[in-house]
C-alpha positions in Angstrom: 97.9 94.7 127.1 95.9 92.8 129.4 92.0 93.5 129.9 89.6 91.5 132.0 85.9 90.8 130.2 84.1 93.2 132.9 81.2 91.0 133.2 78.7 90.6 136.8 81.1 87.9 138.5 84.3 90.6 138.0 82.4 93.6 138.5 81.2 92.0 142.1 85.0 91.3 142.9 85.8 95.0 142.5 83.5 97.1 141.1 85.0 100.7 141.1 88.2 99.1 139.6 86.4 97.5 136.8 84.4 100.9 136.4 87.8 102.6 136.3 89.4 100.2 133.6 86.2 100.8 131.4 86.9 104.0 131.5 90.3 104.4 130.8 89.7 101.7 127.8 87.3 104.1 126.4 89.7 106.9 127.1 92.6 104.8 125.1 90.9 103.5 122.4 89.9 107.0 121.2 93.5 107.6 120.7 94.8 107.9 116.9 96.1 104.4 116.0 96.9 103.5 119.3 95.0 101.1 122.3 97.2 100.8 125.2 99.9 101.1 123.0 102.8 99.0 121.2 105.8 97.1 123.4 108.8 98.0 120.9 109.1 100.2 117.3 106.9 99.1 114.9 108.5 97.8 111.6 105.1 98.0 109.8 101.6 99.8 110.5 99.7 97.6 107.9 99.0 94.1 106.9 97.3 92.9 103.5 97.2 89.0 103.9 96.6 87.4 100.4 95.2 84.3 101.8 94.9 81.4 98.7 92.5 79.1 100.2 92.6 75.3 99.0 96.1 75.2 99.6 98.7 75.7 96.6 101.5 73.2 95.6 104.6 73.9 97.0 106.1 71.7 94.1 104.6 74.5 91.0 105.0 78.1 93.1 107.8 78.1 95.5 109.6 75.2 96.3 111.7 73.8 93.1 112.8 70.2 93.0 114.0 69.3 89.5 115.7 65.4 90.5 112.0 64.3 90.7 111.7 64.1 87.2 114.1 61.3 87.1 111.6 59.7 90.1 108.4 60.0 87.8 106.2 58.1 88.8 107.9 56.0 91.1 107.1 55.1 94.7 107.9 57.2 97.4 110.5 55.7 99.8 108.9 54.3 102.8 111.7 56.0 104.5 110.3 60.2 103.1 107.2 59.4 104.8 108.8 57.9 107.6 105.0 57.0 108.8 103.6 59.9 108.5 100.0 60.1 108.8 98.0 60.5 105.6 94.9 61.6 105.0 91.6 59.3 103.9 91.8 60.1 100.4 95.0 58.7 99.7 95.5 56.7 102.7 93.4 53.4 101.1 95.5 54.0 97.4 98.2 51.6 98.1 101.6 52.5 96.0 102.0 56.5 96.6 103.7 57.1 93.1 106.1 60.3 93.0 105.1 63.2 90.6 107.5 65.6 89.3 106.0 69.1 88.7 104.9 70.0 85.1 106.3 73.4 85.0 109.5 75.2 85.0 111.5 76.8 87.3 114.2 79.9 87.1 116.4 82.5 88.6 115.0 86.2 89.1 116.6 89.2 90.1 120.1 90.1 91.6 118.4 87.9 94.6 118.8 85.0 91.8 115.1 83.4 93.8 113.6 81.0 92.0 110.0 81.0 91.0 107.8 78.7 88.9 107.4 79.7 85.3 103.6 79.6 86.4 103.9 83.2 88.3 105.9 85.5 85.8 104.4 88.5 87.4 105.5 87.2 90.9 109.1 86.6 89.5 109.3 90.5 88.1 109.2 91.3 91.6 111.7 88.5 93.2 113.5 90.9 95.0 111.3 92.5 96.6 110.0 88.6 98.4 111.3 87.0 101.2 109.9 83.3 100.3 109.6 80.8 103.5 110.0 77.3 102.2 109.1 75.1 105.7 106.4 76.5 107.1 104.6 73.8 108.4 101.0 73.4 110.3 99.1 71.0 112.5 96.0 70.6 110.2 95.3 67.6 108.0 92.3 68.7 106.3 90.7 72.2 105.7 88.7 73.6 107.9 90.8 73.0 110.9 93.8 74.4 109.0 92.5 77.7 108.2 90.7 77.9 111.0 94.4 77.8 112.9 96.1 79.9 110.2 93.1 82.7 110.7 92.9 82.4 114.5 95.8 80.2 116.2 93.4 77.4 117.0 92.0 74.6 115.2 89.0 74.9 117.3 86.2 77.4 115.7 85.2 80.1 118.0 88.6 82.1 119.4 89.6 85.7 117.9 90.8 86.0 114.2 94.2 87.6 114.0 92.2 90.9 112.4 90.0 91.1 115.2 93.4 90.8 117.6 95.3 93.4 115.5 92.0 95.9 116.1 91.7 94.8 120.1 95.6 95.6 120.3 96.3 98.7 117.5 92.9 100.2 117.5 92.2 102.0 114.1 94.1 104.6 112.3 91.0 106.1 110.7 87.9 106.3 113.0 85.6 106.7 110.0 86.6 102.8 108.5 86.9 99.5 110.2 90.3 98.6 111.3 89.7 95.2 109.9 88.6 94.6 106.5 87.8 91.3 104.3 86.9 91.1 101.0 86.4 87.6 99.2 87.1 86.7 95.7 83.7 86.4 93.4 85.7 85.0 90.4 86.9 82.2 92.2 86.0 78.3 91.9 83.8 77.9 95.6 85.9 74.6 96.5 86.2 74.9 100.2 84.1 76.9 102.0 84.7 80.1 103.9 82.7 81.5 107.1 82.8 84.4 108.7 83.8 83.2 111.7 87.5 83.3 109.7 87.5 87.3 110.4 84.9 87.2 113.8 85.8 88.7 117.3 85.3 85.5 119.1 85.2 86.6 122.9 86.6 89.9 122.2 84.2 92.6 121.8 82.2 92.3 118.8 83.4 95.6 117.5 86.9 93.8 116.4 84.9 91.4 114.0 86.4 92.1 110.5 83.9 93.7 107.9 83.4 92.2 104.7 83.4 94.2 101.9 81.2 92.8 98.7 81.1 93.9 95.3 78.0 95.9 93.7 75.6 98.7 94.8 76.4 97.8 98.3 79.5 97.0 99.5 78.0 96.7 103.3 74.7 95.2 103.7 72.1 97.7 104.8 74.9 100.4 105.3 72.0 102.4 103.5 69.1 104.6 104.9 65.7 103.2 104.3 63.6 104.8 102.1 62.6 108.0 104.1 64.9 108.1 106.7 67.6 111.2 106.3 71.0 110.9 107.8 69.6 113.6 110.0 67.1 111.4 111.4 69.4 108.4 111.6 71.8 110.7 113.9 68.9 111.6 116.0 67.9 107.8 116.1 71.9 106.7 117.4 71.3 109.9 119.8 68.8 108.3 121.4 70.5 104.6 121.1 73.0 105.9 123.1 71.2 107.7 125.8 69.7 103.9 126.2 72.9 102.1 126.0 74.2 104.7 128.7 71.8 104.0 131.4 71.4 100.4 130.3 75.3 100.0 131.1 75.1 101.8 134.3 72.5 99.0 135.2 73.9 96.0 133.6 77.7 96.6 132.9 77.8 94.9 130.0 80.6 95.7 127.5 79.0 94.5 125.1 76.7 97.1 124.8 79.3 99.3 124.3 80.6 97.4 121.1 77.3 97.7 119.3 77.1 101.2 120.0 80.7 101.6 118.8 79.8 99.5 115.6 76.5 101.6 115.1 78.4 104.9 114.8 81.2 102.9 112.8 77.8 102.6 110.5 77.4 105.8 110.4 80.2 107.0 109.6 80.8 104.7 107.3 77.9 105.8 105.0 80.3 108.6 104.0 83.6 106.7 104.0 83.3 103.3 101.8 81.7 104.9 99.1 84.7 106.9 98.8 87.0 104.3 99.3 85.4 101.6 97.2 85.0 103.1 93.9 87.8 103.1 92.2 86.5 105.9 89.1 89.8 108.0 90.0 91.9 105.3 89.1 94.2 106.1 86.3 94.5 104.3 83.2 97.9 102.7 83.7 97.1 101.3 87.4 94.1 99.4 85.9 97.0 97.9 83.2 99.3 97.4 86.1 96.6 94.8 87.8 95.2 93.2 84.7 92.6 93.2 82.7 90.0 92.3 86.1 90.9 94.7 88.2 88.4 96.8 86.7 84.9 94.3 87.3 84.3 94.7 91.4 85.0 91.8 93.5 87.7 90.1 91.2 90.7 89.4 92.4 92.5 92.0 91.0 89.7 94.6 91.8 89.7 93.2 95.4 94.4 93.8 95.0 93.8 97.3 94.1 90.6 97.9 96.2 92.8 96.4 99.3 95.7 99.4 98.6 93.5 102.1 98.4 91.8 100.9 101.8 95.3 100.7 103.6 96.0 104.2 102.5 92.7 105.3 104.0 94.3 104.0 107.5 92.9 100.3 107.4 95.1 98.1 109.3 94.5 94.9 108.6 92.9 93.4 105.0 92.4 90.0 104.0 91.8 88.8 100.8 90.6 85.0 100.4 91.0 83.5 97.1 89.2 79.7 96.9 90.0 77.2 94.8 93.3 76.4 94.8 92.6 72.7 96.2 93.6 70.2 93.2 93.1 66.5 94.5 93.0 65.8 90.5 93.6 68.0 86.9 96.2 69.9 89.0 98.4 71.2 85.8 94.8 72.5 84.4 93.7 73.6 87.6 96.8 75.3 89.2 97.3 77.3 85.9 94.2 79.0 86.0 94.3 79.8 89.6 97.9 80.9 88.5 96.6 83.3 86.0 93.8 84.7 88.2 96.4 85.8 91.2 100.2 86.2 89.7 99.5 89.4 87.9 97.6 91.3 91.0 99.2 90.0 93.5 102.7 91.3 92.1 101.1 94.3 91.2 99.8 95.0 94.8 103.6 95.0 96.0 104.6 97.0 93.2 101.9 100.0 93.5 102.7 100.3 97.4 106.1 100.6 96.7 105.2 103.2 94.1 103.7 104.7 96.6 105.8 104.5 99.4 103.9 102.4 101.3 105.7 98.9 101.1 107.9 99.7 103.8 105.5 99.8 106.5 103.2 97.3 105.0 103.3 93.9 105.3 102.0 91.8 102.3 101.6 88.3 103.0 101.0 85.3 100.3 99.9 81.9 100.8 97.5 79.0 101.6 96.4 76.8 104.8 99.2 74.0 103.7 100.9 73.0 101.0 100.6 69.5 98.5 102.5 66.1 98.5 105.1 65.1 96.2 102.8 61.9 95.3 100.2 61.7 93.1 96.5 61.0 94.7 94.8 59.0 92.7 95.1 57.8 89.1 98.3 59.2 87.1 98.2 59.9 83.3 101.0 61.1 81.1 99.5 65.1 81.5 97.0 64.7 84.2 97.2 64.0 88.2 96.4 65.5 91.4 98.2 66.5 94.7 97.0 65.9 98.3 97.3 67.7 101.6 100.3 68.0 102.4 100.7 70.4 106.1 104.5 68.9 107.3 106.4 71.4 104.3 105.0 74.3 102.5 105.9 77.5 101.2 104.5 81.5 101.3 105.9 84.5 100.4 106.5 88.2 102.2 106.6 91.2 101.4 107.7 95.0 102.8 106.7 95.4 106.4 110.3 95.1 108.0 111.2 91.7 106.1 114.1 91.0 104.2 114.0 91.1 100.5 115.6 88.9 97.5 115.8 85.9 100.8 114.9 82.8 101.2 114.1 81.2 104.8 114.5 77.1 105.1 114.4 74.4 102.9 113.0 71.0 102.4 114.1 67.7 101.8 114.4 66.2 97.9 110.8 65.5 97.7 109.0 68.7 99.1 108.1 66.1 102.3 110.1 67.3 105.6 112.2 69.7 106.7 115.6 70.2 106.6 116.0 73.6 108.1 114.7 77.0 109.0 110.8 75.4 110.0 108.2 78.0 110.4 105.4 77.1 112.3 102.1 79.0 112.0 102.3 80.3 116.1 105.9 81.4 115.1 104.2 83.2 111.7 102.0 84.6 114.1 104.7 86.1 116.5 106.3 87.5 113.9 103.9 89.1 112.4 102.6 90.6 115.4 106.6 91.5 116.5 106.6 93.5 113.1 103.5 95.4 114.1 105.2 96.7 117.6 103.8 93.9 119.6 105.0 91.3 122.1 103.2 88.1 121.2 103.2 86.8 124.7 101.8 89.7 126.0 98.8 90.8 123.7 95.9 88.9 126.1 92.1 88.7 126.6 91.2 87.4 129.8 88.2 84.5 129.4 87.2 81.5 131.1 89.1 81.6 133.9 93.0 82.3 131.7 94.3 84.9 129.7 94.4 83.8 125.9 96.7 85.3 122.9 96.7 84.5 118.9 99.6 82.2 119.7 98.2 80.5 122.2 100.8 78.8 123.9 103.5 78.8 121.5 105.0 80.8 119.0 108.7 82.0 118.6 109.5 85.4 116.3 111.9 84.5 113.2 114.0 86.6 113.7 116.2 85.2 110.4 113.8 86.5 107.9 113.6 90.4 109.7 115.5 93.5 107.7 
């Protein structure tokens, strides 16, 4: 899958090569759902990544530790940390006291998983997870971490995994982007989000995911202008790319090629999201399957439901961000609501593509950019503390896609802190996602700055323990 950026210096080096390999890009990418093809069978076609931006405790989802009630507010053992680092907030606080988790835990299913008595709706469908307990991250603080989680660097500026999914799968329905984000409007802004989460980088600009926004106009200026027909707007990209044609044959810049591409994406378009956002043929019982928000635009729940009927239209890669999930203080307050807002959607999601026989070759995936510590930050009070970052243990959840179900995949030590087994690191989550979609990590490449760079960078292993 490797392609060199054709630009002056490579097109001087070998020009009827470069000419040739711009051709028989163009020649690939026009085929259905495919763009120089997939290394081995493909587990899964789809990805819906439910991304929980803040980061959400570990200690009230996924990862069940009932001996810290006995530890209540108690120090942590020098030896947990084992000199850790710790971030400013709570590295100035002196005594890091332990804080046992409010809520419940219990068994669900014939898997027997546990889940917090926060997610109900997640438990209902325990079998159908495959819940990773020690996946772990680099990334102390926010940005950097979802920055690496959405792009395999810390650094702003490389390719988000969408935009690599659309450079290496192409799209399975030429008149919808192959990427896809849409961004939760009922959600507390906490942390911020920037579009450079779901941007090309140095791939070609045609990769960037396109956000979708509740109201009138899902895509900004998707529209016609006031007297212009779609007619004249064909005539108008007629003549673009006439332009773009003889502009390329002097300049040889791809790039031109991308914003013709994404200007007849537009176009197309115009007919296609319409369709696909409006969600008037929904019946009455999928609206009560997704709760009682699925039915204002740009919820949560709206965006759940709005995400299957976009896969079904041959999207291939969705992302959903949901903020607020970042409780530094008033976490049994805070978490519970964010709880509320995402258990009964989210579950519903896996249970309407199963419905629908989708689950199978979609892969659903749940969780944050790290996970919380087992102390509290800050003051503690009989019912009220706060949790900080916490990226060495955290947990997420699977679904469909080639995983297995009803499983589990590593644990942690006693206090949520480290890892005893089975660590997932986000290169290796990487890897395996991309191994479910067909693809060998080490081999899907963009040639730039003098090396050939992938979503895992240099790392990454596929867990092969969690696949079906």
């Amino acid at each position: 899958m490797n392609q060199e950026h054709l630009d002056r210096r490579v097109l001087l080096k070998g020009a009827g090569l470069g000419l040739g390999a711009l051709a028989l890009g163009d020649l690939l990418r026009a085929q259905d759902g495919v763009k120089l093809g997939v290394h081995h069978a493909a587990r899964a076609k789809r990805v819906i990544y439910l991304f929980q931006s803040g980061g959400p405790s570990q200690l009230e989802t996924l990862d069940p530790k009932p001996g810290l009630r006995a530890l209540h507010g108690t120090p942590l053992p020098e030896s947990v940390r084992g000199g850790q680092r710790l971030t400013g907030m709570s590295g100035n606080q002196g005594v890091l006291k332990v804080a046992s988790s409010f809520t419940g835990f219990a068994r669900h299913g014939e898997s027997g998983l546990e889940v917090s008595d926060l997610l109900p709706h997640t438990a209902r469908i325990a079998d159908r997870l495959c819940v990773l307990r020690a996946v772990h991250t680099e990334a102390i603080n926010h940005d950097p971490a979802i920055t690496f989680f959405c792009s395999g660097s810390q650094i702003a500026g490389r390719p988000s995994m969408g935009a690599w999914l659309s450079y290496g799968l192409g799209s399975m329905n030429a008149d919808l982007p192959a990427f896809v984000v849409l961004v939760s409007k009922d959600a507390q802004r906490d942390q911020p989000l920037y579009s450079r989460l779901w941007g090309s980088g140095f791939l070609p600009s045609e990769h960037q995911g396109v956000q979708l926004r509740s109201g009138a106009e899902p895509v900004l200026f998707l529209k016609n202008p006031a007297g212009v027909s779609r007619e004249s707007r064909r005539a108008m990209l007629d003549a673009l790319g006439a332009l773009a044609r003889s502009a390329t044959e002097c300049e040889h810049d791809p790039e031109i090629a991308a914003r013709i591409a994404q200007a007849e994406l537009a176009y197309r378009m115009q007919m296609s999201v319409p369709d696909a956002t409006s969600l008037a043929e929904e019946s009455e019982a999928t609206f009560e399957l997704y709760g009682p928000g699925s039915r204002d635009a740009g919820t949560f729940a709206a965006n759940c439901l709005l995400a299957r009927r976009l896969v079904e239209r041959g999207v291939r890669f969705v992302q959903l961000f949901h903020q607020g999930w970042d409780q530094h203080g008033s976490l049994p307050g805070g978490i519970t609501h964010q709880c509320r807002q995402t258990d009964q959607a989210s579950a519903a999601l896996v249970q309407d593509l199963a419905a629908r026989g989708l689950l199978d070759d979609t892969l659903v995936i749940w969780g944050g950019e790290f996970g919380r510590t087992v102390y509290c930050q800050g003051r503690m009070t009989e019912n009220d503390y706060g949790r900080d970052h916490h990226p060495r243990c955290f947990s997420m959840w699977l679904a469909g896609g080639g995983v297995k179900s009803g499983h589990v995949h590593g644990s942690t030590d006693d206090f949520s802190y480290n890892i005893v087994d089975g660590g997932v690191h986000v290169h290796d989550l990487h890897a395996t996602l991309l191994h479910l979609l067909g693809i060998d990590h080490e081999r899907l490449t963009w040639f730039f700055q003098g090396r050939h760079y992938r979503l895992t960078d240099v790392a990454g292993r596929v867990v092969r323990e969690i696949l079906a």
